[in-house]
N, C-alpha and C positions, 0 to 999 in steps of 0.2 A: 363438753356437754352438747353442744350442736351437732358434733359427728354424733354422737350416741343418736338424737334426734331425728339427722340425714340418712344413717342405715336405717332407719324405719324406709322410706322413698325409695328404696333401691327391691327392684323387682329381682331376685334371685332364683327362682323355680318356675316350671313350664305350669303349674299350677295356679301361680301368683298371678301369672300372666293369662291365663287360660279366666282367670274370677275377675281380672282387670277389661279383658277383653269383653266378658259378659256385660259387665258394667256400662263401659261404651254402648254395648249394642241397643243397652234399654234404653240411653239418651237418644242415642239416634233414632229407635223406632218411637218414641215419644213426641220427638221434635216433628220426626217424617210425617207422623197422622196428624200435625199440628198443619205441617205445610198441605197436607188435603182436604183439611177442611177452609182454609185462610184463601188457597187457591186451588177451586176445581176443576179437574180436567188431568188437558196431560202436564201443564207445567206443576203442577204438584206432584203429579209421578214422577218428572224427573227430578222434581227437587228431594222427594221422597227416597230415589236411587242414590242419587248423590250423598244423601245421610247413611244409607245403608254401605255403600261402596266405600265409605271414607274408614268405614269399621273394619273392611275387609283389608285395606290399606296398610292401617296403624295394625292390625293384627301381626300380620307378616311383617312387618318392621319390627314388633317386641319381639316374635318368636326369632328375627334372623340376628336381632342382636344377644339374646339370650345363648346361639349355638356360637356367635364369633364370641364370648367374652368367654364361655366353658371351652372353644377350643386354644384360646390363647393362655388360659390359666393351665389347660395340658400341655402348649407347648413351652411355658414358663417350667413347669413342672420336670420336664424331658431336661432342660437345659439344666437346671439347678443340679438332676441325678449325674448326666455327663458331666459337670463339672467339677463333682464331688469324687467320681470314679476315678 
């Protein structure tokens, strides 16, 4: 029952990740206009960049582990054919 659960959590397509990323980006730019108004000036713009940057961050960490798990399940996949051959 909990694996049933847990594969809901598991991000599988560059789309899931692409709607997950978007998600991020609304916190972030919510918080960032939170931090310009709380503190004006430039420490709010960089606290603002810093919100934005962390998205851009976590982005490429989903997207690079989505291409290592798809190339290791092809090279899972090569090995099972050679070993069957």
């Amino acid at each position: 029952m909990f694996r049933r659960i847990g594969r809901l959590f598991v991000i599988k397509t560059r789309f899931e990740a692409s709607m997950i990323i978007y998600a991020l980006a609304l916190g972030a730019i919510e918080r960032g206009s939170v931090y310009l108004t709380q503190y004006p000036g430039t420490g709010g713009k960089l606290l603002f960049l810093a919100c934005t940057g962390a998205v851009f961050m976590a982005g490429g960490k989903i997207f690079d582990c989505l291409r290592y798990e798809r190339e290791r399940r092809e090279r899972e996949a090569q090995a099972e054919a050679q070993a069957a051959a």
